[in-house]
C-alpha positions, 0 to 999 in steps of 0.5 A: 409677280411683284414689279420689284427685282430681288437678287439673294445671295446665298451661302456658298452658292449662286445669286438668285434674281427675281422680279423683272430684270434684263441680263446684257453681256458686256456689249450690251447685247441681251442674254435670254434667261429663258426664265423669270427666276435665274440663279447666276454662278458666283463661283466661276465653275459653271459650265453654262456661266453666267447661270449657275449649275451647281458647280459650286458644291463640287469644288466647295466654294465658300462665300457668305450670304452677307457682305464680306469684309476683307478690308486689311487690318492696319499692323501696329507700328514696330 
């Protein structure tokens, strides 16, 4: 196993962690992935969250595998 962490997003799917890494919840407590590899929910659905289920196909969530842009267009002036 590499020393280096590699998180990969993928196409309407979860966050794939691999490498070494440590999952806190917001106080700091650790979160036993139980496993080397996770696949953390990106589409909020998952019943085990913060690990994916495969949730995300039942309710079609869409999200790139590449930074999204939704950074408004300024509207010409009237």
């Amino acid at each position: 196993m590499s020393d280096e962490t590699r998180i990969t997003a993928y196409r309407d799917g979860p966050l794939v962690v691999r490498g070494p890494f440590r999952l806190e919840d917001q106080d700091g407590g650790e979160i036993d992935p139980g496993r080397e590899v996770v696949a953390l929910c990106r589409c909020g659905r998952s019943r085990i969250r913060p690990f994916c289920d495969g949730s995300h196909k039942l309710v079609r969530f869409s999200a790139p595998s590449t930074r999204e842009d939704r950074r408004i267009a300024a509207r010409p002036a009237d």
